[in-house]
C-alpha positions in Angstrom: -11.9 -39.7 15.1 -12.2 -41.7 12.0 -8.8 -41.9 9.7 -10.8 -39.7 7.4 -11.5 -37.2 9.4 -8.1 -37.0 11.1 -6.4 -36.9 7.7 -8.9 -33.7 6.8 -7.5 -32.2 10.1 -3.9 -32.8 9.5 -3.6 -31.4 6.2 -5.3 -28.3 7.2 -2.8 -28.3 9.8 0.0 -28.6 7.5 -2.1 -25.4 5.5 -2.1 -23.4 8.9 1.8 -24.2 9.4 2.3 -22.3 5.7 0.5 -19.5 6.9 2.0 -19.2 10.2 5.1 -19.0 8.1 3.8 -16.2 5.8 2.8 -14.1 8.7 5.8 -14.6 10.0 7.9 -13.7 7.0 6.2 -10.9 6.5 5.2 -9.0 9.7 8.5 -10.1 11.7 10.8 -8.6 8.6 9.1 -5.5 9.1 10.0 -5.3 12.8 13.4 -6.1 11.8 14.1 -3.6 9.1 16.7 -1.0 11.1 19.1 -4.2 11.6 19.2 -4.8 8.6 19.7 -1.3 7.4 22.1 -0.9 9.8 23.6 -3.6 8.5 24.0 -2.8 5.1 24.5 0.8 6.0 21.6 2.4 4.4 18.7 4.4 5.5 15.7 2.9 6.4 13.5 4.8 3.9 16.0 2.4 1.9 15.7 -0.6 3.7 11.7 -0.3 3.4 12.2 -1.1 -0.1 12.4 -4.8 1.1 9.1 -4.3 2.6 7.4 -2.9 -0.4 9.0 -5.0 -2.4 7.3 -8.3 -0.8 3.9 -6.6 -1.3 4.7 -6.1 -4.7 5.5 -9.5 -5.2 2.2 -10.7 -3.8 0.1 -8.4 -6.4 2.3 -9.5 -9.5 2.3 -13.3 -8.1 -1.0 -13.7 -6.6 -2.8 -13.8 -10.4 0.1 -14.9 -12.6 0.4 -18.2 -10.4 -3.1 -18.7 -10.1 -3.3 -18.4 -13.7 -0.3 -20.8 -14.7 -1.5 -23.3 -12.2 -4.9 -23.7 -12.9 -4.7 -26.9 -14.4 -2.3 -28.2 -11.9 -3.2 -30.5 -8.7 -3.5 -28.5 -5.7 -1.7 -30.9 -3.2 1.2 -30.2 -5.7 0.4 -27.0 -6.1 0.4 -25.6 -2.6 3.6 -28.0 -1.8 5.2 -26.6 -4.5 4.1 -22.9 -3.4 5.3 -22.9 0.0 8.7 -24.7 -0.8 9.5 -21.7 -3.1 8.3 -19.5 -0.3 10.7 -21.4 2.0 13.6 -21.0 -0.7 13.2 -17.6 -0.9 13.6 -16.9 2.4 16.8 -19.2 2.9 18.3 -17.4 -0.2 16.9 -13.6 2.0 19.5 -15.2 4.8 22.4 -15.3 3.0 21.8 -11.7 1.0 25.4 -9.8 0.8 23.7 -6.8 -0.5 20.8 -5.0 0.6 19.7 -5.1 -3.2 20.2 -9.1 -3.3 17.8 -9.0 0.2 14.7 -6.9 -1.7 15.0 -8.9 -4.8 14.6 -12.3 -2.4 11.8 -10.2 -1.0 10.3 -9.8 -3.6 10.9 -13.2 -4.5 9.3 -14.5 -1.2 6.3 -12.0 -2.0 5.4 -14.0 -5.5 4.0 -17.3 -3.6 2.1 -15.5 -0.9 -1.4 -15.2 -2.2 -1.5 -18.1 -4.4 -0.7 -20.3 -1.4 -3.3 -18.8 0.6 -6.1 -18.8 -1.9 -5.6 -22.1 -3.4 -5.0 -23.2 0.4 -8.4 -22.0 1.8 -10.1 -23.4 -1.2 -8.3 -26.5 -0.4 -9.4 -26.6 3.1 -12.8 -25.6 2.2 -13.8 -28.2 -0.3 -12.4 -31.0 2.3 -15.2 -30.0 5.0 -19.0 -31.0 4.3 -21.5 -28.1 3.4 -22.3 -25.9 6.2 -18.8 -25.9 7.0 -16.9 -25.0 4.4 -16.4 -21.3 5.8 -14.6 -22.8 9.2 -11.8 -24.4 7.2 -11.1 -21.2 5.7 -10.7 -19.8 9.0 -8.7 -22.6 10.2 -6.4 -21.9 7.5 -6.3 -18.4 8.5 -5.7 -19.1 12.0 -1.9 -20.1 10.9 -1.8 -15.9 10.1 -3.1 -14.5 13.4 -1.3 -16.7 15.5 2.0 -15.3 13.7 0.6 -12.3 14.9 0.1 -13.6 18.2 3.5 -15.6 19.3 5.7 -16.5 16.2 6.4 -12.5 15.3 7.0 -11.5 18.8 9.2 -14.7 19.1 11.0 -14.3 15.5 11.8 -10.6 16.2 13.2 -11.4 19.6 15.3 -14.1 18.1 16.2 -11.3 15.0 17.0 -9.2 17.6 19.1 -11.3 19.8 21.2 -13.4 17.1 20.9 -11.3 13.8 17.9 -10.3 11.8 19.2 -13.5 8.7 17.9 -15.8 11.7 14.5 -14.9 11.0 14.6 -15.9 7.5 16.1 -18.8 8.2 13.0 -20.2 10.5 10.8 -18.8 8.5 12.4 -21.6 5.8 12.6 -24.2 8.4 8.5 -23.9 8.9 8.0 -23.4 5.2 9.5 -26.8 4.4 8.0 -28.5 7.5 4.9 -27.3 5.8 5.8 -28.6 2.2 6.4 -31.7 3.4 3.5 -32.2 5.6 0.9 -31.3 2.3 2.9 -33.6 0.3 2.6 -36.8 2.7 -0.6 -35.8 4.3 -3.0 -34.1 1.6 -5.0 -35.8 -0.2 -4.3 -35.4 -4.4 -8.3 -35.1 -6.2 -8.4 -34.9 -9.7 -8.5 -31.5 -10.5 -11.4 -30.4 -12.9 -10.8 -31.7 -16.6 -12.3 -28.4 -17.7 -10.2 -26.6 -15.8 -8.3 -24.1 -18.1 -6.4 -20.6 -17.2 -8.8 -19.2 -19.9 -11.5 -19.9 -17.7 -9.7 -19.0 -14.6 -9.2 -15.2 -16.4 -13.2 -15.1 -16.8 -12.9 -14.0 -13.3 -11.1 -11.2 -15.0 -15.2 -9.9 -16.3 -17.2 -10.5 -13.3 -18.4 -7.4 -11.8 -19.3 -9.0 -8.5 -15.7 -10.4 -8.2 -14.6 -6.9 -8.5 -16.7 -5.8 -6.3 -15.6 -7.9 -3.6 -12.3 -7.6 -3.9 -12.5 -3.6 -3.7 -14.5 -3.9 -0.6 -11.1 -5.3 1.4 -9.3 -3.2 -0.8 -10.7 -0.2 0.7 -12.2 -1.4 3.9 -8.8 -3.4 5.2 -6.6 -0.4 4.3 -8.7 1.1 7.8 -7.0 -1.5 10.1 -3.6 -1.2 8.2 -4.2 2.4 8.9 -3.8 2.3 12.5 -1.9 -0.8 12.1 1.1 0.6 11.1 1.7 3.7 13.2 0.6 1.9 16.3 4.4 1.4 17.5 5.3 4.8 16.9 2.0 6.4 18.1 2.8 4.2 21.6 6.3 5.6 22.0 5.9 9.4 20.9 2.6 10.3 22.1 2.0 7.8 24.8 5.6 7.6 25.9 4.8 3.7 26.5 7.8 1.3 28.1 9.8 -0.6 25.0 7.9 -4.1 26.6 4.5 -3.0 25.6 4.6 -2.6 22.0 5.3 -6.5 21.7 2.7 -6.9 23.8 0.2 -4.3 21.8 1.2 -6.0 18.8 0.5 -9.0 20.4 -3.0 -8.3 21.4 -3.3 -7.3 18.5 -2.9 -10.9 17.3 -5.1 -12.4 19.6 -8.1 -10.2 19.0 -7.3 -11.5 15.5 -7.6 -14.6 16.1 -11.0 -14.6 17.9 -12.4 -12.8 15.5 -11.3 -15.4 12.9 -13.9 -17.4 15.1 -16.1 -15.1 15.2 -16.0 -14.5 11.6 -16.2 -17.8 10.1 -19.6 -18.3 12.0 -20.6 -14.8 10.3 -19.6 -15.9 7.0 -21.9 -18.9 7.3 -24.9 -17.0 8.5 -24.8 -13.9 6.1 -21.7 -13.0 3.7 -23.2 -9.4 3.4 -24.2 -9.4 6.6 -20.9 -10.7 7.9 -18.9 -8.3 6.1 -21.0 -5.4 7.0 -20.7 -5.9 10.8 -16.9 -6.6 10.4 -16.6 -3.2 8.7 -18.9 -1.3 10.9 -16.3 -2.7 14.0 -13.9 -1.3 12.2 -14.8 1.8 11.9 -16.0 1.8 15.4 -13.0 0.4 17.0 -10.9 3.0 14.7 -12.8 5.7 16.4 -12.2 4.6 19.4 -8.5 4.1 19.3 -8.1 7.9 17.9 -9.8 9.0 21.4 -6.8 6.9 23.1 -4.2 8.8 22.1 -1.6 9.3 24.9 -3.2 6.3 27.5 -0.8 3.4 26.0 -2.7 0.9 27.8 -6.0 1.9 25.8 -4.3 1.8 23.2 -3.7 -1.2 23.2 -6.8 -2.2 24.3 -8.7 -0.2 21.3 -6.1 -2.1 18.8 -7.1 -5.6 20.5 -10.5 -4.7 19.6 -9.6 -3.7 16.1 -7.8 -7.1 15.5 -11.1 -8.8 16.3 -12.4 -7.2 13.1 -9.7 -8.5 11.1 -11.8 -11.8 9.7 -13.3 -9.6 7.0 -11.4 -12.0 4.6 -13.2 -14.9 5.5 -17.0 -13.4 4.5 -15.6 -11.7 1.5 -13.7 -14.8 0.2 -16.7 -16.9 0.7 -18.7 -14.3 -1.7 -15.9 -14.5 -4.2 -16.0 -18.4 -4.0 -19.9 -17.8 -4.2 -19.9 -15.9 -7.7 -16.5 -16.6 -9.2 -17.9 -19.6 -11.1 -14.6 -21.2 -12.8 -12.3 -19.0 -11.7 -12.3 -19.9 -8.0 -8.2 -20.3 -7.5 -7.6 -16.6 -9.0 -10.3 -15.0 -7.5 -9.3 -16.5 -4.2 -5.6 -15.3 -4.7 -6.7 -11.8 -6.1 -8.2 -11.5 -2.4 -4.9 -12.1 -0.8 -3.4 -9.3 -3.5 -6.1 -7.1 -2.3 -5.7 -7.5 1.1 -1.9 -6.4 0.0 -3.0 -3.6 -1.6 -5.0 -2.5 2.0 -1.6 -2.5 3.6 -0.1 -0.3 0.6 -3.7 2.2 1.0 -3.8 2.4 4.7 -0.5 4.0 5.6 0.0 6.2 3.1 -3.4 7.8 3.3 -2.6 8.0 7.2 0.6 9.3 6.2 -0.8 11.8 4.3 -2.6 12.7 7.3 0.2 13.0 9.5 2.7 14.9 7.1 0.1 17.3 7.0 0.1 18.1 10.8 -2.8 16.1 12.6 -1.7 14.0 14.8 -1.3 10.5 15.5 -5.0 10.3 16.6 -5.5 11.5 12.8 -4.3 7.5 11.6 -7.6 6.1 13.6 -9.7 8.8 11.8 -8.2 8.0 8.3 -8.8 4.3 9.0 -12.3 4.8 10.3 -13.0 6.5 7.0 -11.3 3.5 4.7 -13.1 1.3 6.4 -16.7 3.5 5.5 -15.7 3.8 2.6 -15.5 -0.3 1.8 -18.9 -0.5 3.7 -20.1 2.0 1.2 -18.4 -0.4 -1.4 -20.0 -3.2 0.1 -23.7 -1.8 -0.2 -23.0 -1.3 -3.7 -22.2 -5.2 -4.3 -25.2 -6.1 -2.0 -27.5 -4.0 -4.4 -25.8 -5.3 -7.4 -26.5 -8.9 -6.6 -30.1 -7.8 -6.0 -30.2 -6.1 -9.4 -28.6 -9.4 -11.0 -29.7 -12.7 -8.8 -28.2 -15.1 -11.4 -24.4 -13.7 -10.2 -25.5 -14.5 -6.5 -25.4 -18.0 -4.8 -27.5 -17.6 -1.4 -24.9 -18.5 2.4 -25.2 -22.4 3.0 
């Protein structure tokens, strides 16, 4: 391995660790949310607040820091971004009040998909053409293997020494992270034309709106199932306490793979990617709402489901295809959107459940997001038809 390539390799590393401790941050916390209601004695209708106040943080910070940092180098940049993640969470730690720990929430929310756009760009402009989709993934991989080990292992910690420990790891890896881009990335001269005018052209571009409403839409399907699955396991399926962690986990690892497995799709077809992505998830949705009261199929059906969870990879190698000068916000409006999936999904499963259906009714609802972003997605794919000159063919 040349020191080239090896120094390509560690600093997506050091991306991946920032990830892993955004996934982290914000999956574990959600795990973790009746100890610290209990703790400040609130309910935990309450105590979500924290969680929705992260997401909101990602929607409000994803553009704005785009935006403001346009101009900026991204090795300083991203450093600078997951440092003030890591902060955030060291100041959630030591919250006296459970006001204090939402506002650090939302605080920790604000970095989130500025980080990860600018970071996949990052990753993907190191790698020659051809590859450019793979670091993407790579940089995603730091996600699903939170998913995999590091929230299982944070909540047990959170769990077993108090739920502040979390936060404090979680700022442990965020530094790690910082420190890593800052020795190990290497600093290019960002565009001299780079401007945050330009960056808000993004803001007129129908096929960058396009794209990002397709995992609007079509993510909110996994979210869907996503975030009943613990309490579908226990009520209807009357699973042991040990095998949500491990549903959750598989979860993870189906993730993971399909990160893979994406990354190759992206490269062949971004359409064509995306549109068998979407059609697994409405598949494996399906599928899982059949389960309902086997645990271990469940499971299984939600392993599956994770697999399908790559559709950011095509989609933000289409935005990164027609977003011209505005790559950084584009990429970090896909991490907002993405956010705004996990808002869609439950409460449209919610919805479903309030009103009487059952918990196979969340793997209906999210079989029907997901259709509806494939629907989205053909739209896009006969837009770019209709306008070729918005439309850069897959390397």
């Amino acid at each position: 391995m040349t020191t080239d390539t090896r120094r390509v390799s560690l600093t997506i590393l050091s991306l991946a660790i920032g990830a892993f401790a955004i996934g982290v941050s914000e999956f574990a916390a959600m795990g973790l949310l009746p100890y610290y209601a209990a703790d400040f004695a609130v309910s935990e209708p309450s105590a979500g607040h924290a969680v929705s106040g992260y997401a909101l943080g990602v929607v409000i910070g994803a553009p704005v820091l785009a935006v403001l940092c346009a101009r900026l180098p991204r090795r300083m940049v991203l450093a600078l971004l997951i440092a003030v993640f890591g902060a955030a969470n060291l100041l959630g730690a030591l919250a006296p009040s459970m006001g204090l720990l939402t506002t650090t929430r939302v605080l920790s929310g604000l970095p989130h998909g500025a980080y990860l756009g600018i970071a996949m760009l990052f990753a993907a402009d190191l790698l020659p053409k051809g590859r450019r989709a793979a670091g993407v993934a790579q940089v995603l991989m730091g996600l699903t293997i939170a998913n995999v080990v590091g929230v299982p292992a944070a909540s047990a910690i959170g769990q077993s020494i108090g739920w502040r420990s979390l936060f404090v790891i979680v700022a442990v890896i965020a530094t790690l992270s910082a420190v890593m881009i800052w020795r190990l990335a290497p600093n290019p001269q960002q565009a001299p034309d780079a401007s945050p005018l330009r960056e808000l052209g993004a803001l007129a571009n129908r096929a960058v709106w396009l794209t990002l409403l397709v995992g609007a839409v079509g993510f909110g399907g996994v979210f869907a199932v996503y975030s009943y699955l613990s309490a579908a396991m226990i009520d209807a399926a009357e699973a042991p306490a040990w095998a949500i962690p491990l549903a959750l986990s598989g979860f993870g690892v189906g993730a993971t793979l399909g990160n893979v497995l994406a990354g190759r799709l992206a490269s062949w077809s971004r359409f064509g990617g995306a549109g068998l992505l979407l059609a697994g998830m409405v598949a494996t949705s399906l599928l899982y709402s059949q389960t309902i009261g086997n645990w271990p199929m469940m499971a299984a059906s939600v392993a599956l489901l994770g697999a399908t969870a790559g559709l950011v990879i095509p989609l933000q190698m289409r935005l990164m295809d027609v977003a011209g000068d505005a790559q950084t916000l584009a990429a970090a409006l896909n991490h907002a959107a993405f956010n705004l999936a996990n808002a869609l999904g439950p409460f449209f499963a919610g919805l479903a459940l309030a009103a009487g259906y059952g918990w196979g009714a969340t793997g209906v609802v999210g079989a029907a997001l997901s259709a509806a972003g494939l629907v989205v997605l053909l739209v896009a794919r006969v837009d770019a038809r209709r306008h070729p000159g918005a439309f850069v063919p897959a390397e």
